[in-house]
N, C-alpha and C positions, 0 to 999 in steps of 0.2 A: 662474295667469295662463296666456293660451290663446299660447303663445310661437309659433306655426304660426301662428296666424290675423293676428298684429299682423307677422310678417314675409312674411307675403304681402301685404297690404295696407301696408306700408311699401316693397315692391318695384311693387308696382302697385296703386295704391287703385281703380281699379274693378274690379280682378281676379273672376270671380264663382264661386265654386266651392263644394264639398261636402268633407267628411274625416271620419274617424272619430275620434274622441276627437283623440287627439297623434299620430295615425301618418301621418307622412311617404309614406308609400308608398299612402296611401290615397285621395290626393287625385283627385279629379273636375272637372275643369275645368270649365263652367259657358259658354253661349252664345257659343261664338265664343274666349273668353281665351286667348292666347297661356300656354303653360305654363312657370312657371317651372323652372329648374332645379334638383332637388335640393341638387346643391352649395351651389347660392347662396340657398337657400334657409336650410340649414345655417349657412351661415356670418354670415347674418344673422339669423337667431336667438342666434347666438352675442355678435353685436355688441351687440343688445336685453339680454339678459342683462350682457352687460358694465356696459352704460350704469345699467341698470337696477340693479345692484350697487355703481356710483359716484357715485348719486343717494341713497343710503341716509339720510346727513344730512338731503336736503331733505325726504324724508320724515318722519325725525325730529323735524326742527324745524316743519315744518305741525302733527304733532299738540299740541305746546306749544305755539306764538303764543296771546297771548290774541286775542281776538276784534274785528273791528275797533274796533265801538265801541267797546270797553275799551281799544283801544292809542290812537281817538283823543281821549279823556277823559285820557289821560295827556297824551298830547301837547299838549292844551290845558292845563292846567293846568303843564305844563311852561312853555310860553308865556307865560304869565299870570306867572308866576314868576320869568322871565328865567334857568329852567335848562334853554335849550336846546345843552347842553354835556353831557359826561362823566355829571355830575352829578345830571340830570334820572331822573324816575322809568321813563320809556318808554325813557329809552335804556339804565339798565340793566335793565330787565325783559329787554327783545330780547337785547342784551350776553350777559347769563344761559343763553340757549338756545342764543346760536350758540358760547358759549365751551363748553358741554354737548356740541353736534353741531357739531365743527369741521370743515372739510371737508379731506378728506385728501388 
């Protein structure tokens, strides 16, 4: 993950610049862009990471959902059934994942 590029463009999305790989000190400002400041630069990569380490579940659980049409073939047939409750098969399929990746 390019953690330098998503916290320059989360500090200013038209920012326009050049870097070396992940080095902080290497940056080139680009037509005019106001430069960010190291510090704040740091410290919002650090915030991306945070996030990005407290989102782990949803990532989790995206790669298990089955697929729409499959969640919505349950879901009808759940309907059809009058187990739109506890009981139905979509809701414990979903149930399943998020009891799996709970969120912390």
């Amino acid at each position: 993950m390019n953690w330098l590029f998503k916290a320059i463009k989360a500090i200013n999305e038209n920012a326009e610049f050049k870097f070396d790989e992940q080095d902080i000190d290497s940056i080139e400002w680009l037509n005019g862009t106001t430069p960010i400041a190291k510090s704040d630069l740091e410290t919002k990569i650090a915030e991306l990471k945070t996030t990005y380490d407290n989102d782990k579940y949803k990532r989790d659980r995206r790669t298990e959902y089955p697929y729409f049409g499959e969640q919505l073939d349950k879901l009808y047939h759940d309907i059809t059934a009058g187990k739109l409750d506890a009981t139905g098969e979509w809701y414990k399929s979903i149930k399943a994942i998020k009891d799996k990746y709970p969120k912390e």
